[in-house]
Biopython code that builds the backbone (N, CA, C, O; Angstrom):
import numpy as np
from Bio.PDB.StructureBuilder import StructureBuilder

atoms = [
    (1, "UNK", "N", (0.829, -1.197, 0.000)),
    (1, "UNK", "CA", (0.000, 0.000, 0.000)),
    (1, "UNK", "C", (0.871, 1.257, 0.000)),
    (1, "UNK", "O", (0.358, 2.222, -0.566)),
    (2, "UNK", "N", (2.008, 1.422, 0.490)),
    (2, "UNK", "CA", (2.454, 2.538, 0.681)),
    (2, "UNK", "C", (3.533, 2.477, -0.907)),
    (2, "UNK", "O", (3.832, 3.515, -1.497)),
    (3, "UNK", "N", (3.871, 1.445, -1.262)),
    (3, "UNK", "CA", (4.448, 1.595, -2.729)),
    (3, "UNK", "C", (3.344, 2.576, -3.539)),
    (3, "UNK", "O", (3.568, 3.740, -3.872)),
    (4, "UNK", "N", (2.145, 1.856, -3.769)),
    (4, "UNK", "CA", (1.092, 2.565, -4.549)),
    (4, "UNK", "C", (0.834, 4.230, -4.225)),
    (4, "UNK", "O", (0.349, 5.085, -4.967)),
    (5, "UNK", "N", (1.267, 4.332, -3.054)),
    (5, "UNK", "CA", (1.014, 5.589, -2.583)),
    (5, "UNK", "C", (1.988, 6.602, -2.591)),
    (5, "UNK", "O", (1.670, 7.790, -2.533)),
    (6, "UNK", "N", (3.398, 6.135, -2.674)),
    (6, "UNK", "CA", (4.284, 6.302, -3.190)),
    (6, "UNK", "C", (4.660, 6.657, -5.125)),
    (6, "UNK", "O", (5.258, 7.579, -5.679)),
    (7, "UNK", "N", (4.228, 5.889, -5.451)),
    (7, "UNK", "CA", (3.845, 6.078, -6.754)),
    (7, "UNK", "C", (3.395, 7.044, -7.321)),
    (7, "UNK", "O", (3.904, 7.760, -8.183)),
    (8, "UNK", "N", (2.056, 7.092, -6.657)),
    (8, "UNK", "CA", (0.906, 8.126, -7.103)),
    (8, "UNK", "C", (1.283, 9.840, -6.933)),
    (8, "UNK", "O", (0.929, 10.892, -7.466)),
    (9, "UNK", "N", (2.211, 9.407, -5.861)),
    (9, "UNK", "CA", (2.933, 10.859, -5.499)),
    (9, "UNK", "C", (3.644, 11.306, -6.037)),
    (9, "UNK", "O", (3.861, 12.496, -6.267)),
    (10, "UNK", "N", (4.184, 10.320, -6.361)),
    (10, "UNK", "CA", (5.846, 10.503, -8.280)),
    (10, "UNK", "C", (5.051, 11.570, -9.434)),
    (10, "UNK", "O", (5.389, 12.647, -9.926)),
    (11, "UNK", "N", (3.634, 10.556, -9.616)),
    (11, "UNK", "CA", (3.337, 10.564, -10.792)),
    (11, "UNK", "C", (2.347, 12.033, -10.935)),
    (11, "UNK", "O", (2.035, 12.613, -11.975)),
    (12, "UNK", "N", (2.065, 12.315, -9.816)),
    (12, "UNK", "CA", (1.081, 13.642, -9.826)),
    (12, "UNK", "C", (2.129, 15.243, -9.494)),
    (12, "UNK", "O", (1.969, 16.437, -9.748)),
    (13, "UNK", "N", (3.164, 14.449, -8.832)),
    (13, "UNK", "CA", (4.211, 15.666, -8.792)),
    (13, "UNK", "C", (4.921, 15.873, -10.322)),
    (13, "UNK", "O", (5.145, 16.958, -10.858)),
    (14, "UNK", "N", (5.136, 14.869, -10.732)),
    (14, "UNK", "CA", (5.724, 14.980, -12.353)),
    (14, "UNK", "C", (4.733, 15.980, -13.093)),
    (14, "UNK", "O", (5.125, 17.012, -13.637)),
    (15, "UNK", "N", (3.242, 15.513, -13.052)),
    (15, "UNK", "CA", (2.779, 15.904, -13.845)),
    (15, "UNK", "C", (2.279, 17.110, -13.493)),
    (15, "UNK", "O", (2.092, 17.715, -14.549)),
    (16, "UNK", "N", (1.818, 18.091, -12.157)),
    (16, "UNK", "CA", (2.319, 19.296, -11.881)),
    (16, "UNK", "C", (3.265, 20.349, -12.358)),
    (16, "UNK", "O", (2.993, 21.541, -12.505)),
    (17, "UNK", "N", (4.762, 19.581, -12.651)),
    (17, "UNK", "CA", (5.901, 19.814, -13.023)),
    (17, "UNK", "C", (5.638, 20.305, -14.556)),
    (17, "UNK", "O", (5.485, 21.458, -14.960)),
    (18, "UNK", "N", (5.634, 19.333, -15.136)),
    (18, "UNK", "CA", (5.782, 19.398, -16.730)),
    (18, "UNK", "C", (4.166, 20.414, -17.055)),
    (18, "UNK", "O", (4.119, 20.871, -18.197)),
    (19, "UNK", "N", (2.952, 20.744, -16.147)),
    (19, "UNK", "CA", (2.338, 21.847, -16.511)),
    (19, "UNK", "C", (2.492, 23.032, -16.500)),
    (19, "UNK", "O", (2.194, 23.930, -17.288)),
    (20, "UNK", "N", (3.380, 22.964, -14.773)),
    (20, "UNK", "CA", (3.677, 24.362, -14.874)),
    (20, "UNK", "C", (5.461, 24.700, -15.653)),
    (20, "UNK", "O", (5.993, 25.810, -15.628)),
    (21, "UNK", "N", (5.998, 23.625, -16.189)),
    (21, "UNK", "CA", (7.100, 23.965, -17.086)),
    (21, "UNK", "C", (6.837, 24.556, -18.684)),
    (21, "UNK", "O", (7.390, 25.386, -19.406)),
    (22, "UNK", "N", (5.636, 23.607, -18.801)),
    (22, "UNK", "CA", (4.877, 24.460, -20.132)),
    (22, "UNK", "C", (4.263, 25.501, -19.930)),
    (22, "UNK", "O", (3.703, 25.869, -20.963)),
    (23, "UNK", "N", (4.054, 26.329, -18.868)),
    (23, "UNK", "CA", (3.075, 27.196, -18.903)),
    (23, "UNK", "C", (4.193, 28.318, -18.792)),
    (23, "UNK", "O", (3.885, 29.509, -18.760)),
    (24, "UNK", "N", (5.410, 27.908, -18.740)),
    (24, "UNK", "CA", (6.604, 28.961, -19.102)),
    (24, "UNK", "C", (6.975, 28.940, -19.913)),
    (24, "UNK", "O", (7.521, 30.020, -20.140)),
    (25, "UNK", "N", (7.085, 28.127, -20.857)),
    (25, "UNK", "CA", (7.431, 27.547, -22.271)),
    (25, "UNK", "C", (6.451, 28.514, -23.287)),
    (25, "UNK", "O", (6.719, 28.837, -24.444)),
    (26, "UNK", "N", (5.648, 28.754, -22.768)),
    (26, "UNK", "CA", (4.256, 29.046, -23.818)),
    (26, "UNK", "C", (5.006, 30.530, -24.275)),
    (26, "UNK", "O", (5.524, 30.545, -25.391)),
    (27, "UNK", "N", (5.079, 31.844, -23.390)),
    (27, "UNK", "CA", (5.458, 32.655, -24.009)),
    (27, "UNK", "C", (7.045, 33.466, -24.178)),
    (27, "UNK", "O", (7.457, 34.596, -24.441)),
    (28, "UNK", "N", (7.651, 32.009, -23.822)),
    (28, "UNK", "CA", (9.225, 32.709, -24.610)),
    (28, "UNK", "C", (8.955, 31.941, -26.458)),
    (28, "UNK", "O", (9.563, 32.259, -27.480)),
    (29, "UNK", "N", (8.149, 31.181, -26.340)),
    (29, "UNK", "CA", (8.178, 30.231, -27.863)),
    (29, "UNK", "C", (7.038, 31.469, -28.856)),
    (29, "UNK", "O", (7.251, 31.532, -30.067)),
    (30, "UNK", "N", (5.866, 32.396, -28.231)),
    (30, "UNK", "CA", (5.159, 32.664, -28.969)),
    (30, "UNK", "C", (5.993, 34.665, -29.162)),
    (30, "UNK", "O", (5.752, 35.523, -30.011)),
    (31, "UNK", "N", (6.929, 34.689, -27.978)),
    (31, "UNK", "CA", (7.923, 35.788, -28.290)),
    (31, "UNK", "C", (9.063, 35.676, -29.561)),
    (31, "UNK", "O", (9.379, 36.634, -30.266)),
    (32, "UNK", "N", (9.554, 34.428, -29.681)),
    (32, "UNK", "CA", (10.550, 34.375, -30.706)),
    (32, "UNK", "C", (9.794, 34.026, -31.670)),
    (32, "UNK", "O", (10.575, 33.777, -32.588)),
    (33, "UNK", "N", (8.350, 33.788, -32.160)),
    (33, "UNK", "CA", (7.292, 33.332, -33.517)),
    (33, "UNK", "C", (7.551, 35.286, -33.904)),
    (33, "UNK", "O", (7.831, 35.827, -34.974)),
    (34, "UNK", "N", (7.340, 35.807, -32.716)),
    (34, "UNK", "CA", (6.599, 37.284, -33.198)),
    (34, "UNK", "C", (7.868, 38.125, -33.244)),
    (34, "UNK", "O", (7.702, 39.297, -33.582)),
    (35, "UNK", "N", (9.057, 37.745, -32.974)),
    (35, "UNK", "CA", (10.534, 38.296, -33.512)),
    (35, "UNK", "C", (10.844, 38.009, -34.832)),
    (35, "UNK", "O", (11.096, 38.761, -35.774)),
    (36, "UNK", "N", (10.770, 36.505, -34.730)),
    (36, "UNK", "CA", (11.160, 35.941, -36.166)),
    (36, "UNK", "C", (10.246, 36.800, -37.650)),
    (36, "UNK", "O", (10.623, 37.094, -38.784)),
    (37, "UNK", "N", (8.799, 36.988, -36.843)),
    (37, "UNK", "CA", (8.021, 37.606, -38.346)),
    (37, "UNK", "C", (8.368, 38.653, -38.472)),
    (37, "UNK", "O", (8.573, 39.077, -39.610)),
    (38, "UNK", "N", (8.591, 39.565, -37.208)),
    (38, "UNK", "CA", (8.558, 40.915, -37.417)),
    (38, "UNK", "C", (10.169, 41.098, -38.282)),
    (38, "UNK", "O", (10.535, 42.272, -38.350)),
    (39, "UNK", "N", (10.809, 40.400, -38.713)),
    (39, "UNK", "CA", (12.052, 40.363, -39.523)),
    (39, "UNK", "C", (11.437, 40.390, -40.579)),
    (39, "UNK", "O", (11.827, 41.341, -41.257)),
    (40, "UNK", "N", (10.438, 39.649, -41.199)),
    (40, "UNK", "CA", (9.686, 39.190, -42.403)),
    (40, "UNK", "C", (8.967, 40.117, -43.073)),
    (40, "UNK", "O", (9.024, 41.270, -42.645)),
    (41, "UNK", "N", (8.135, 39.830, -44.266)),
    (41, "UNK", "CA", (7.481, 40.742, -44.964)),
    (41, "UNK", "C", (6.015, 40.546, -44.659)),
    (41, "UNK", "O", (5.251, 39.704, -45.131)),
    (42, "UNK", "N", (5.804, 41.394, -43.867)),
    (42, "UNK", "CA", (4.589, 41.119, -43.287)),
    (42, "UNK", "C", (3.131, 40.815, -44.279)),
    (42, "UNK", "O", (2.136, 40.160, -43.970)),
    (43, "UNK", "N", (3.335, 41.310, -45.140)),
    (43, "UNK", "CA", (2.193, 41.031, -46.324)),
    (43, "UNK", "C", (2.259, 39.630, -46.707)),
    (43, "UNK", "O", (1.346, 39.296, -47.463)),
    (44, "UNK", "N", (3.363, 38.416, -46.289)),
    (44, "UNK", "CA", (3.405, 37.080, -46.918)),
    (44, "UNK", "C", (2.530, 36.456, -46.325)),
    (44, "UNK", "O", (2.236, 36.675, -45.150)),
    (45, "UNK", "N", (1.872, 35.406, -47.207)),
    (45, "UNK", "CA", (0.810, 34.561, -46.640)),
    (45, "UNK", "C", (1.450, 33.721, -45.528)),
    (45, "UNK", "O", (0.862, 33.725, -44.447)),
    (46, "UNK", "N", (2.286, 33.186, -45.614)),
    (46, "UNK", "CA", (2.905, 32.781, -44.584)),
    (46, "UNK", "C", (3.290, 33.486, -43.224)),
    (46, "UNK", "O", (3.238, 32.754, -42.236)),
    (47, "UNK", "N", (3.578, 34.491, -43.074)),
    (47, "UNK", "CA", (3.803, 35.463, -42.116)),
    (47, "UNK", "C", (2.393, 35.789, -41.176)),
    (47, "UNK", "O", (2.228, 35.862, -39.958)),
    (48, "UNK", "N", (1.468, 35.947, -42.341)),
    (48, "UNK", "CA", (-0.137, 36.593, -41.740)),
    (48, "UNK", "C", (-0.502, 35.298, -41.097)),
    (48, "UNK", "O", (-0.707, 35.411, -39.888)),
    (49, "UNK", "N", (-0.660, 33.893, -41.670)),
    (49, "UNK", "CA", (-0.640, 32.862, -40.842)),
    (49, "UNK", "C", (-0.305, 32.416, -39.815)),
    (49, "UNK", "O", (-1.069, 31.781, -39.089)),
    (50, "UNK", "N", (1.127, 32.702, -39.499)),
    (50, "UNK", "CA", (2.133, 32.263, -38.305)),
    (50, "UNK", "C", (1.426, 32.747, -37.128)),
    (50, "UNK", "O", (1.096, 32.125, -36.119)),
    (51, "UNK", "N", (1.179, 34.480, -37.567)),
    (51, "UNK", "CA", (1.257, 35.854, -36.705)),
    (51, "UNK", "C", (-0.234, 35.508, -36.550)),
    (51, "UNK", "O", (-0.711, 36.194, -35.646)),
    (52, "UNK", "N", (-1.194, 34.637, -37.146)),
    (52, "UNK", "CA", (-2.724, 34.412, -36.562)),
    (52, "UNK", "C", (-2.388, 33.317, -35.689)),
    (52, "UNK", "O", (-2.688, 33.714, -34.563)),
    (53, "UNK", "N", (-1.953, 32.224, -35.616)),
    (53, "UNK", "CA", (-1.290, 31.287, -35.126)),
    (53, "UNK", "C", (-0.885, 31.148, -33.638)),
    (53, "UNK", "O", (-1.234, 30.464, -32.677)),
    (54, "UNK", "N", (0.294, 32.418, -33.985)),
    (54, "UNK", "CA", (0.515, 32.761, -32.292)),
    (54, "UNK", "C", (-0.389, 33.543, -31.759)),
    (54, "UNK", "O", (-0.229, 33.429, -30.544)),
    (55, "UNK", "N", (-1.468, 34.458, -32.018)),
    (55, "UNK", "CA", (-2.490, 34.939, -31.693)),
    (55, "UNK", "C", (-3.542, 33.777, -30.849)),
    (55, "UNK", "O", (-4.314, 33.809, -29.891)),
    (56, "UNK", "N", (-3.035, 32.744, -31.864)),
    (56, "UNK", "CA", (-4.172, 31.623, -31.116)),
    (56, "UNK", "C", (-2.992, 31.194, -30.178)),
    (56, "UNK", "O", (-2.825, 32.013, -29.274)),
    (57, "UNK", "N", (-2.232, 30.260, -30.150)),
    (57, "UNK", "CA", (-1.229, 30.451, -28.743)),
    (57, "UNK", "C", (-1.269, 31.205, -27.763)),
    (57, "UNK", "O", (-1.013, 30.810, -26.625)),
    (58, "UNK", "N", (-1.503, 32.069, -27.968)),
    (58, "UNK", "CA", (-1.722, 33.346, -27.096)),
    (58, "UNK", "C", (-2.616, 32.892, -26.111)),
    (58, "UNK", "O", (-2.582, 32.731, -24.891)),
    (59, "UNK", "N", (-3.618, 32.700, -27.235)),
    (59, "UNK", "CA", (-5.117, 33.371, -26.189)),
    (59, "UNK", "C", (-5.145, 31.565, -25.828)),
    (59, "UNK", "O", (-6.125, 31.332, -25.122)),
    (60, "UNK", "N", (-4.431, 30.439, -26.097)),
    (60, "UNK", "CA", (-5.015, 28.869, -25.147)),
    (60, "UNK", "C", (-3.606, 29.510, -23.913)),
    (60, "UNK", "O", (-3.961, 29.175, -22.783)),
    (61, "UNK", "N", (-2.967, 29.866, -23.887)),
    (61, "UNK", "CA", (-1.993, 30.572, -23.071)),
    (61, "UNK", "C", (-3.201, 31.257, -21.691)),
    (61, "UNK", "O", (-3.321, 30.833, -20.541)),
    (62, "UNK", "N", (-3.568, 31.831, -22.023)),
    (62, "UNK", "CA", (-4.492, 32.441, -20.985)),
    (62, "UNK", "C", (-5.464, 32.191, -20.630)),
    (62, "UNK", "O", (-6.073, 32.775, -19.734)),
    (63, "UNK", "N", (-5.954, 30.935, -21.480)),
    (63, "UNK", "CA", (-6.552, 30.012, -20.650)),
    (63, "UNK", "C", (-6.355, 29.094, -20.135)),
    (63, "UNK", "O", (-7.326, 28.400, -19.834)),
    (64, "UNK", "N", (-5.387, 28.773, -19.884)),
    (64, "UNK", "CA", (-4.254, 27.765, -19.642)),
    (64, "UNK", "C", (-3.748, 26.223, -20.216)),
    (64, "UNK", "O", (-2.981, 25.355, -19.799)),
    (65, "UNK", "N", (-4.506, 26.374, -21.247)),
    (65, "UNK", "CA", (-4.070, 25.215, -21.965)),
    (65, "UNK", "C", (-2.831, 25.092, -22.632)),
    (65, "UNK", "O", (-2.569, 25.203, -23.830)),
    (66, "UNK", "N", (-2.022, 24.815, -21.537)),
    (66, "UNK", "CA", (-0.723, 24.996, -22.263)),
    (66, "UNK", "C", (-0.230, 24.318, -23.398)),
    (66, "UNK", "O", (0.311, 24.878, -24.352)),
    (67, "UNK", "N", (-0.465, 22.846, -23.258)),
    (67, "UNK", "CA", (0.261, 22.539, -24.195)),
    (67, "UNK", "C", (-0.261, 22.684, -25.579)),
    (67, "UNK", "O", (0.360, 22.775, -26.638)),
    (68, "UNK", "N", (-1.675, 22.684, -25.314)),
    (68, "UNK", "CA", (-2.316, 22.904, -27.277)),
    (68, "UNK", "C", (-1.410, 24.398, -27.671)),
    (68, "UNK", "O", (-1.258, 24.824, -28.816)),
    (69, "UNK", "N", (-0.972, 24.923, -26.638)),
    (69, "UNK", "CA", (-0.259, 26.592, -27.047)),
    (69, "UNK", "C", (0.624, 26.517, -27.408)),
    (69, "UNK", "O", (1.015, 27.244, -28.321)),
    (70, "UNK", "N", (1.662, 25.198, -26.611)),
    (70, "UNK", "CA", (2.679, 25.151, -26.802)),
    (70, "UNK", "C", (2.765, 24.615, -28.397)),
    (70, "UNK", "O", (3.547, 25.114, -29.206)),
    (71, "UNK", "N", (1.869, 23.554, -28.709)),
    (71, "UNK", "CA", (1.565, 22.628, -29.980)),
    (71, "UNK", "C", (1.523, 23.550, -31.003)),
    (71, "UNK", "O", (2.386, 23.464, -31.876)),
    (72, "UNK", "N", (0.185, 24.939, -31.104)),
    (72, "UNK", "CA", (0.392, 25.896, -31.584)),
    (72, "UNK", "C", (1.409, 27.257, -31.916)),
    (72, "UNK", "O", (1.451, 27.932, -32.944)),
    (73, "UNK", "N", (2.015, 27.361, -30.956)),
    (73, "UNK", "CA", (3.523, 27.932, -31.216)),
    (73, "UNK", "C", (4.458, 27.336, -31.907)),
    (73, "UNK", "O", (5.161, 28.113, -32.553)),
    (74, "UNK", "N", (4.800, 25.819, -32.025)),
    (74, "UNK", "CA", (5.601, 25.412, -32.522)),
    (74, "UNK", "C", (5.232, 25.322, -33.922)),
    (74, "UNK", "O", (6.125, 25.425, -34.763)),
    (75, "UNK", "N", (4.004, 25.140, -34.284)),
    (75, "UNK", "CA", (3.670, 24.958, -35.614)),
    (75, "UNK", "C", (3.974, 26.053, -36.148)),
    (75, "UNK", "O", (4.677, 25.967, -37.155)),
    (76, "UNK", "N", (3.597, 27.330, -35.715)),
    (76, "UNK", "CA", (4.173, 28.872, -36.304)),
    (76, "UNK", "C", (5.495, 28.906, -36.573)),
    (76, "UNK", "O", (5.936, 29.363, -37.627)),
    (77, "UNK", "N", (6.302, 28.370, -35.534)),
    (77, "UNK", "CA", (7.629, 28.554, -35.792)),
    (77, "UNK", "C", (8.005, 27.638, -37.034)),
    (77, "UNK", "O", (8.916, 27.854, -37.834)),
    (78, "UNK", "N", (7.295, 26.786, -37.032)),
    (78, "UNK", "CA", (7.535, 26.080, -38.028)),
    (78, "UNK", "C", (7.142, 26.527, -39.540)),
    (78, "UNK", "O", (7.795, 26.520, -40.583)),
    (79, "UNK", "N", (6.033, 26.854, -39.290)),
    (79, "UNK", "CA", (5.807, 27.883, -40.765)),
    (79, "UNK", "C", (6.793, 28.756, -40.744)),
    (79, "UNK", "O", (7.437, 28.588, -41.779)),
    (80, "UNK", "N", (7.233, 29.575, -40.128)),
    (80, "UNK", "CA", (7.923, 30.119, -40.314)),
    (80, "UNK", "C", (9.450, 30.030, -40.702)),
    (80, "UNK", "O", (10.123, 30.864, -41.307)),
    (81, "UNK", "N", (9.794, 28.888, -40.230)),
    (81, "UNK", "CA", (11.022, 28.092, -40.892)),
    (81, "UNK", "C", (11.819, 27.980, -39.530)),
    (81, "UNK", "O", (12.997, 27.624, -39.523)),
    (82, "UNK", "N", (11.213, 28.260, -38.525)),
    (82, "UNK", "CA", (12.251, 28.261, -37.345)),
    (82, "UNK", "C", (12.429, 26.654, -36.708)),
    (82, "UNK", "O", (11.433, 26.005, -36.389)),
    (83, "UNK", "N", (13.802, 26.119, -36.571)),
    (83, "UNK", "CA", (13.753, 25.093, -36.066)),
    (83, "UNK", "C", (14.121, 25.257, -34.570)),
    (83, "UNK", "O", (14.899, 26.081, -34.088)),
    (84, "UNK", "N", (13.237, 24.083, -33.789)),
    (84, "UNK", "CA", (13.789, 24.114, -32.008)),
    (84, "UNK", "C", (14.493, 23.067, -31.926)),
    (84, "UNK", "O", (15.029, 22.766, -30.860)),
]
sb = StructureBuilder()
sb.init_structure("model")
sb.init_model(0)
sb.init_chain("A")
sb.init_seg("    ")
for serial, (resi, resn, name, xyz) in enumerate(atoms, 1):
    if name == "N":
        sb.init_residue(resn, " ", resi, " ")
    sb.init_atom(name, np.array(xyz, "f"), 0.0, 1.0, " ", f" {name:<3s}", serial, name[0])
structure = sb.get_structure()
């Protein structure tokens, strides 16, 4: 009993961890999407995309869904050509 309980304590502190590690993650990744464009030509379809993109990052950011933000940031960066 105390293994299991032990366990459960691993596994809920981990996963605490890795939410609130993404929920820091979210806006240094949707800061370097909106550096990288603002280098760019803002009229490219690609650019107006990214820059709607992290807009949506943004706003699951403040609602705290981190990781769909995080999921969404990376895809921008990725349109955008940025590799992590």
């Amino acid at each position: 009993m105390k293994t299991l309980m032990a366990a459960t304590a691993v596994v809920v502190g981990l996963a605490f961890t890795a939410g609130t590690a993404m929920a820091f993650q979210c806006p240094s990744l949707i800061k370097q999407g909106r550096d990288a464009a603002a280098k760019m030509d803002a009229n490219s379809d690609k650019v107006k995309k990214a820059a709607s993109m992290l807009d949506k990052a943004e706003a699951l950011h403040k609602e705290g869904k981190h990781a769909d933000s995080v999921t969404e940031a990376n895809e921008a960066l990725g349109l955008l050509g940025i590799k992590q």
